[in-house]
KOLDORO-94296 format. One line per field, with one value per residue (C-alpha): residue in three letters; x, y, z. Coordinates in Angstrom, 3 decimals. Layout:
N
r (ALA,...)
xx (X,...)
yy (Y,...)
zz (Z,...)
END
This chain:
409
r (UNK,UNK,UNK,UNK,UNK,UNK,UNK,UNK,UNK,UNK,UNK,UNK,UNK,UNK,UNK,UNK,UNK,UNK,UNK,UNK,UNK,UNK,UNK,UNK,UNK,UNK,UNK,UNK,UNK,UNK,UNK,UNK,UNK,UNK,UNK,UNK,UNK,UNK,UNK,UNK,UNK,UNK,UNK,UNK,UNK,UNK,UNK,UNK,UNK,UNK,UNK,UNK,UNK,UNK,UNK,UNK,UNK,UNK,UNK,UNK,UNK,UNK,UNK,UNK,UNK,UNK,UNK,UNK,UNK,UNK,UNK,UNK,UNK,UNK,UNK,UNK,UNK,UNK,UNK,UNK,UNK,UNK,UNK,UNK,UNK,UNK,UNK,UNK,UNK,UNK,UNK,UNK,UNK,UNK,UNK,UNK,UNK,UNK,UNK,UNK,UNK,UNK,UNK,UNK,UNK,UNK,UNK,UNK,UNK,UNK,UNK,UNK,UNK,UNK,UNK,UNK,UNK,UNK,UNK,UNK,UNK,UNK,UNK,UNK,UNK,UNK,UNK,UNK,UNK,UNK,UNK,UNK,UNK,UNK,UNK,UNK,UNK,UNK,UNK,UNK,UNK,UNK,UNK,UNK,UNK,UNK,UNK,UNK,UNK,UNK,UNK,UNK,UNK,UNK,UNK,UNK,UNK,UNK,UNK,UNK,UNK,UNK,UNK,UNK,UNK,UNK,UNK,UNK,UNK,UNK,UNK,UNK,UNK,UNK,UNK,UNK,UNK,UNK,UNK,UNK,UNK,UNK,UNK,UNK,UNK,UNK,UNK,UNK,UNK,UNK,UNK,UNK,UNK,UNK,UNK,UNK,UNK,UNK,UNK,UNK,UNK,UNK,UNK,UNK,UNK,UNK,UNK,UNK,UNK,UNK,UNK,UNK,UNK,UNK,UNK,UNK,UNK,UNK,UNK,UNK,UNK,UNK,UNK,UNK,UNK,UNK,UNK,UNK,UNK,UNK,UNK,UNK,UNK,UNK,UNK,UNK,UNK,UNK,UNK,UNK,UNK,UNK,UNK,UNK,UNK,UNK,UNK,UNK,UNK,UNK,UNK,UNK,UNK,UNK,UNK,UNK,UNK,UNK,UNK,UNK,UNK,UNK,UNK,UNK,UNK,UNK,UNK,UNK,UNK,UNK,UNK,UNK,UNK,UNK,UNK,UNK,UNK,UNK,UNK,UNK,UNK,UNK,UNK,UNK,UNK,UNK,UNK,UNK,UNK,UNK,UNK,UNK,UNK,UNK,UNK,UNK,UNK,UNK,UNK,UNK,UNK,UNK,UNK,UNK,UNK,UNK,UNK,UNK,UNK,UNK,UNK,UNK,UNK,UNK,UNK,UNK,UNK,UNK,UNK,UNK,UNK,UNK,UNK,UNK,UNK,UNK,UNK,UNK,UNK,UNK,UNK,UNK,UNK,UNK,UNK,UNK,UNK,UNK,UNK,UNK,UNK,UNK,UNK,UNK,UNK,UNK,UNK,UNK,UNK,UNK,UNK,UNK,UNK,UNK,UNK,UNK,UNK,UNK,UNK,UNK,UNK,UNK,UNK,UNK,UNK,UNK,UNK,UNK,UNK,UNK,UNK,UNK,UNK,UNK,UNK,UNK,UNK,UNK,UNK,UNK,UNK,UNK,UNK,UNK,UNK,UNK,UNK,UNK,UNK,UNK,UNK,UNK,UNK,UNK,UNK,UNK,UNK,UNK,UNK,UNK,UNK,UNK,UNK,UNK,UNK,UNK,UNK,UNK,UNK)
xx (62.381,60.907,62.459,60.724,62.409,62.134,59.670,62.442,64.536,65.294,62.935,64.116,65.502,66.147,69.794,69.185,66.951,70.063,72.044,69.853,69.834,74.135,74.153,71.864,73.399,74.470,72.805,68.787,67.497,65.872,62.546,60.213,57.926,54.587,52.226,48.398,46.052,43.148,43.791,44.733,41.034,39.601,40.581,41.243,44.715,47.948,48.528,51.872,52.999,55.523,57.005,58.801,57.111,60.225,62.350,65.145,63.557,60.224,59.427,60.721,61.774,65.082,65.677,65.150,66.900,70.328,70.536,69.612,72.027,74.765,74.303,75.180,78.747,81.087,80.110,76.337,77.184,79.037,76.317,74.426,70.646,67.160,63.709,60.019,58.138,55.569,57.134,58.362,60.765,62.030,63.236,64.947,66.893,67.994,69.264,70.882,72.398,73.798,75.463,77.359,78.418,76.292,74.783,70.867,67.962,64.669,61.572,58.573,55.012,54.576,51.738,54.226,53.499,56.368,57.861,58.473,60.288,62.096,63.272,64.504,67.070,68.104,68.914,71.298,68.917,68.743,64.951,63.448,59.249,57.684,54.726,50.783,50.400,52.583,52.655,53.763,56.607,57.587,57.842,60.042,62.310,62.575,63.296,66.091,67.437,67.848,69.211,72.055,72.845,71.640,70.010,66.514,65.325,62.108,60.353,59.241,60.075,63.295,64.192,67.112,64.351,62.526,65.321,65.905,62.071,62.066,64.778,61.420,60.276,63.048,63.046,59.354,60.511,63.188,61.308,57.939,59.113,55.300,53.445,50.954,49.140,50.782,49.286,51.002,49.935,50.166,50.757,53.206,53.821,57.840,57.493,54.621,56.632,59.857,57.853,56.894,59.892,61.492,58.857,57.411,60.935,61.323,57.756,55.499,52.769,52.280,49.326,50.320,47.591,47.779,45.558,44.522,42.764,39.273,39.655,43.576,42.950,44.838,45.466,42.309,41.465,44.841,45.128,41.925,43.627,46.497,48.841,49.255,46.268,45.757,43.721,42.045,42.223,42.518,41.654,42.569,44.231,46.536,48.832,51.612,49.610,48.113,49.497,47.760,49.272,51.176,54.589,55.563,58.344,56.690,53.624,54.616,55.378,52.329,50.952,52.527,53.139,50.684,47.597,44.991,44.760,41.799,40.462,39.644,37.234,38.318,36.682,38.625,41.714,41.067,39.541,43.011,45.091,42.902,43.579,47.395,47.720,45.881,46.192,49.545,50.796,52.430,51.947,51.303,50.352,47.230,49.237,50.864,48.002,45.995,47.094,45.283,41.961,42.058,42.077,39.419,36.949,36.834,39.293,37.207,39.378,42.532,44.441,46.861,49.405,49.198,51.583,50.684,53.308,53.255,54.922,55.613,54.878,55.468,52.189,51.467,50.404,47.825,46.316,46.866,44.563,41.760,42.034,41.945,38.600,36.907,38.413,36.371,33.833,33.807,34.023,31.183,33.411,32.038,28.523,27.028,23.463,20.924,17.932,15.906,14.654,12.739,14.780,14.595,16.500,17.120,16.560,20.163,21.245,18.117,19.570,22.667,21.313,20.079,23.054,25.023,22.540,23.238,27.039,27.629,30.759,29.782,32.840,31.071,28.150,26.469,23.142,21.214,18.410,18.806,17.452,13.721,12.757,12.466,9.777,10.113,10.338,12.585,16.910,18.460,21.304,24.326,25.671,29.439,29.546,32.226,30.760,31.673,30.787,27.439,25.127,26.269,25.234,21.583,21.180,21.977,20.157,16.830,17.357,16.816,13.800,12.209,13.000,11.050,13.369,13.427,16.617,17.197,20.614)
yy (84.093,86.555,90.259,91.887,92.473,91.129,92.185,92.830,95.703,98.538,101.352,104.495,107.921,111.009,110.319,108.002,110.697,112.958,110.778,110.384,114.138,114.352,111.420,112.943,116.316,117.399,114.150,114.867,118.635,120.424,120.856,123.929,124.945,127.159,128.625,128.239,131.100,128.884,126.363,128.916,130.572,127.414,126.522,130.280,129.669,129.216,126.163,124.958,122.703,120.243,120.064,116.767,115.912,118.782,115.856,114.609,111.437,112.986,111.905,111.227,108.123,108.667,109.822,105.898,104.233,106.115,105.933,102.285,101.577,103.591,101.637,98.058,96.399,96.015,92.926,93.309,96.181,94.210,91.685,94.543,95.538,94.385,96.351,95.504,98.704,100.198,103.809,105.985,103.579,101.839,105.282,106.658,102.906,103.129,106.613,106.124,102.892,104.973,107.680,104.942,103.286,99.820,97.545,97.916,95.364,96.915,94.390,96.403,94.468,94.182,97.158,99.890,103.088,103.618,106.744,105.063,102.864,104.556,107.071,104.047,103.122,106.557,106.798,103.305,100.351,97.342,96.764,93.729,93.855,90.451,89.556,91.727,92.922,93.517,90.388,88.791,91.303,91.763,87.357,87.736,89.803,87.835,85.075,87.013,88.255,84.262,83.138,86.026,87.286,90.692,92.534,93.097,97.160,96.990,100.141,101.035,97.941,98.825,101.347,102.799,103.469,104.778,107.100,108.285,109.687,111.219,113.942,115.163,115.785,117.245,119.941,120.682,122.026,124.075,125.664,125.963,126.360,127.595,124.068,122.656,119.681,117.777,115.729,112.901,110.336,106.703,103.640,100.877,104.045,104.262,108.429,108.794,106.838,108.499,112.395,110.827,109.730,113.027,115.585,114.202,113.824,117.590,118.772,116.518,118.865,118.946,116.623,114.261,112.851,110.221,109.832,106.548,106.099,105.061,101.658,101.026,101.621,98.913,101.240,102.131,98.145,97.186,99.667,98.711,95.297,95.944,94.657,94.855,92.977,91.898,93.913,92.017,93.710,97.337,99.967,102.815,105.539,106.791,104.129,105.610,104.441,101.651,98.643,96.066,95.418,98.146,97.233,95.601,98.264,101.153,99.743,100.469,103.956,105.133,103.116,105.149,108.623,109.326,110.807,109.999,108.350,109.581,108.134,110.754,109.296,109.259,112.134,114.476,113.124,114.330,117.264,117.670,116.608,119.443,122.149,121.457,122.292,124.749,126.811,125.814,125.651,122.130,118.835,116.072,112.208,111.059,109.626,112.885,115.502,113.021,114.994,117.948,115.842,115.430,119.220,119.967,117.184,118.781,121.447,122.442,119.433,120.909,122.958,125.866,126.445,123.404,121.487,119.243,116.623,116.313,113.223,112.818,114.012,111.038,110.584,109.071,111.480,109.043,108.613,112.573,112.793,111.040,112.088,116.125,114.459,113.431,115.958,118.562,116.878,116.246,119.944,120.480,121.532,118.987,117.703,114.965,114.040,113.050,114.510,113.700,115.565,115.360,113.998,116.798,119.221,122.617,120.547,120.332,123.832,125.049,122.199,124.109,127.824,126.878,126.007,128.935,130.974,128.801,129.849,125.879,125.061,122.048,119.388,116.580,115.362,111.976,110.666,107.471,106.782,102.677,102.652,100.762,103.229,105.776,106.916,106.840,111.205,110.954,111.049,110.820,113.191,112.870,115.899,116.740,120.062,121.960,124.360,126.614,124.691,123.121,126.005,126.420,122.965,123.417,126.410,124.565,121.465,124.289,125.962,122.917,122.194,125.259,125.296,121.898,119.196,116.088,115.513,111.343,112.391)
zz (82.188,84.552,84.222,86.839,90.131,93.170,95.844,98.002,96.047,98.592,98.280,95.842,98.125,97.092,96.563,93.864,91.722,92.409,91.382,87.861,87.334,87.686,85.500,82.711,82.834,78.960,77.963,78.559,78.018,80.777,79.320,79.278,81.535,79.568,81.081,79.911,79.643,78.667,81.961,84.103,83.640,83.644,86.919,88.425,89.277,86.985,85.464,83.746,81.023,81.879,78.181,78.057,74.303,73.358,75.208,72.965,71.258,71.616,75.402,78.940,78.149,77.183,81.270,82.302,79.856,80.077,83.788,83.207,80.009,81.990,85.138,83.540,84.098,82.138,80.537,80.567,78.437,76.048,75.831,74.326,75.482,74.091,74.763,73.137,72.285,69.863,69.923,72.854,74.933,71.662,70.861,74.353,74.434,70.884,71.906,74.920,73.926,70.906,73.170,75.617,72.794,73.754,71.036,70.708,69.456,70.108,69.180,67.505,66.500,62.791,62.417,64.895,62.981,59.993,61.527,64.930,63.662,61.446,64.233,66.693,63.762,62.880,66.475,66.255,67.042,64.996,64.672,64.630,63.576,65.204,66.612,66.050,69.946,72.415,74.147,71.249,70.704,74.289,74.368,70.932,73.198,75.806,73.974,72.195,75.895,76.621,73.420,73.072,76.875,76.074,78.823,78.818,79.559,80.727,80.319,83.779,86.192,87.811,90.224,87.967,85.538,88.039,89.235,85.721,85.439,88.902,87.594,85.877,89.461,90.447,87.547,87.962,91.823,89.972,87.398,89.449,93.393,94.191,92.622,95.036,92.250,89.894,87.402,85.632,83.194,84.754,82.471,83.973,86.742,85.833,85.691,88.407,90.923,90.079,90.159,93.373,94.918,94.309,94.852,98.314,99.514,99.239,99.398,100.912,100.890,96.620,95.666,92.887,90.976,88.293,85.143,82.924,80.517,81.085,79.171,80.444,84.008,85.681,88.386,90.644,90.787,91.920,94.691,95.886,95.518,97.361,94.956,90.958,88.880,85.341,83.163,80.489,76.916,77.441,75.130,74.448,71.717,74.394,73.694,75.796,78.606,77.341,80.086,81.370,84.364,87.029,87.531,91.211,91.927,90.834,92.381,95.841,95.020,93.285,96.139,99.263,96.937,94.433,96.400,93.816,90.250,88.731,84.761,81.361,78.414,75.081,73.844,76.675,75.567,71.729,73.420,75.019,72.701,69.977,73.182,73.468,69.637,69.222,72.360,73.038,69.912,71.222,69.414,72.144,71.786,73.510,76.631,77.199,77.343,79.599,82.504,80.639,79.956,83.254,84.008,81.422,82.839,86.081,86.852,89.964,91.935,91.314,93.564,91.934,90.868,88.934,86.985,84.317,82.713,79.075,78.772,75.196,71.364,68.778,67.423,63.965,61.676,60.568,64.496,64.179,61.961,62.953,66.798,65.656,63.917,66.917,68.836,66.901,66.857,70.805,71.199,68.551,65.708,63.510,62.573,60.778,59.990,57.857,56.085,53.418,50.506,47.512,44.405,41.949,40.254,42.560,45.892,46.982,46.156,48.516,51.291,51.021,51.378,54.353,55.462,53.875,55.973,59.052,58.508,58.677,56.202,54.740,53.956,52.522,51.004,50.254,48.749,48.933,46.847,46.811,50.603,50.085,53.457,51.060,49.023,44.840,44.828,48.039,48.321,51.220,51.948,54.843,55.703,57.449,58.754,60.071,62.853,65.764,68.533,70.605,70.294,66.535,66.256,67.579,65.793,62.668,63.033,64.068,61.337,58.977,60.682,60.143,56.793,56.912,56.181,58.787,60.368,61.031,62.850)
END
């Protein structure tokens, strides 16, 4: 069965975003608005945090699926409600399923980090782990959806979804009357068509601008399409925003709305996502501080006061970890490399004066003597460094040099 709507559902008006933002009152929290010091220099003009990762569930997902959930009839709500998703929409329909007292089956793939899952069935869902991608999960669902009745929530392809996510727009006007730019993540499109829908209604003149990921960008080709394309194996750690394909009613929207979707690299999302917690003191998943790689890649295109959407905070602890890794080392925090010195005794402790000189903290050290490259009085070491930033890194790796030791990397 096909779940997406037809071409021909009436375009969402203001009313209908209105309508979302009565409907979630005392249900979704009005989220904060921060300033940033650090952006606001960067670019010369204020710049604001949009703070939906403090969102009940942990993202502004939970908007959609209530007004969704609560719009049913009476019946579809007793067939109860199935969704497929690796984190952030699993948890904002097992939530607002719980509150209007509707029965909940959320499909997550086998490998869906433990405390994702275990959050969708603290908040009431019965969760069902099928299927190693997506696809695979999303199919299990539909399959469940034709077996049992239940209706399928699709995460961003409906305009009551749609609706739900523009009361973020809505808000933003509210908190931050003077906003000219706003910049919003873009997977599927669900929350930049909905910001869209409600800001331009009331303030045409704010430039929205939408950010992918570099390698999940279904976006720029299908507007230069015309109409939503397929594409093939995207990648990404910003899995929030990690969609193949745009959705046909959002589509039109980000089509007619959003006046630019621009693309980050990896390394400024880490970069970002490092920024947010320690300058911000805000923990943020990869999807969500996109708009802020965005900023940080070239903050001389945006136009102040600027508002930038932090769409969620459930990030694995795990992926945590290994993203505040490269993050550090994208901003030069951390360096590795690889020197070789002679094989006897005294030759490492001089390796690491050097360094203690350098003021480089070292973290870890290796040796490999098996390598046949090497000659028989000859170790080679591999070095990871914590350090201060680019210029501390070139004054480290110079500083080895002069002491006479040949860096490989």
């Amino acid at each position: 069965m096909n779940y997406r709507l037809s071409a021909h559902v009436p375009p969402l008006i203001l009313d209908d975003v209105r309508g979302a933002q009565k409907m979630l009152s005392g249900v979704a929290r009005v989220t904060a608005m921060e300033g940033s010091r650090h952006l606001s220099a960067l670019l010369g003009s204020p710049v604001h945090l949009k703070c939906e990762n403090l969102q009940r569930t942990g993202s502004f997902k939970l908007r959609g699926a209530y007004v969704r959930i609560a719009g049913l009839r009476p019946e579809e709500k007793a067939a109860g409600v199935v969704a497929a998703s690796a984190g952030n929409h699993a948890q904002g329909v097992a939530l607002a399923s719980a509150l209007l007292g509707v029965r909940s089956t959320v499909f997550m793939p086998v490998g869906a980090p433990l405390p994702k899952v275990a959050a969708t069935r603290e908040y009431g869902a019965e969760v069902r782990l099928q299927g190693h991608v997506v696809d695979e999960t999303l199919a299990a669902a539909e399959e469940y959806a034709d077996r049992t009745g239940a209706v399928f929530i699709h995460p961003f392809d409906h305009r009551d979804i749609i609706a739900g996510q523009g009361t973020v727009g809505l808000e933003i006007l509210e908190q931050c009357p003077e906003v000219r730019t706003i910049v919003v993540g873009v997977g599927g499109g669900g929350l930049a068509a909905g910001i869209a829908v409600a800001v331009k209604a009331l303030r045409p003149d704010v430039r929205i601008v939408g950010v992918q990921a570099e390698g999940s960008a279904a976006y720029p080709p299908s507007l230069a399409a015309g109409h939503p394309v397929v594409l093939d194996n995207p990648v990404t750690m910003a899995d929030g925003i990690k969609v193949g394909r745009p959705g046909d009613v959002p589509f039109d929207i980000v089509r007619d709305f959003v006046d630019e979707v621009r693309t980050v690299s990896e390394d400024a999302l880490s970069s970002a996502l490092l920024l947010c917690l320690e300058r911000a003191k805000l923990v943020v998943e990869p999807a969500g501080c996109s708009p802020v790689a965005a900023l940080l890649s070239e903050p001389e295109l945006y136009r102040g006061p600027v508002v930038a959407v932090l769409s969620g905070g459930n990030v694995d602890p795990l992926l945590l970890q290994r993203i505040l890794r490269h993050g550090m080392a994208a901003a030069g925090r951390y360096l590795s490399l690889r020197l070789r010195v002679p094989d006897r005794p005294g030759a490492l402790a001089a390796l690491l004066g050097v360094l203690s000189v350098a003021d480089a903290n070292v973290l870890d050290v290796s040796h490999v003597r098996t390598d046949p490259r090497l000659g028989l009085t000859e170790v080679e070491v591999e070095l990871h460094l914590e350090t201060k930033g680019p210029e501390h890194c070139a004054e480290v790796a110079r500083s080895l040099r002069d002491a006479g030791y040949t860096v490989l990397a």
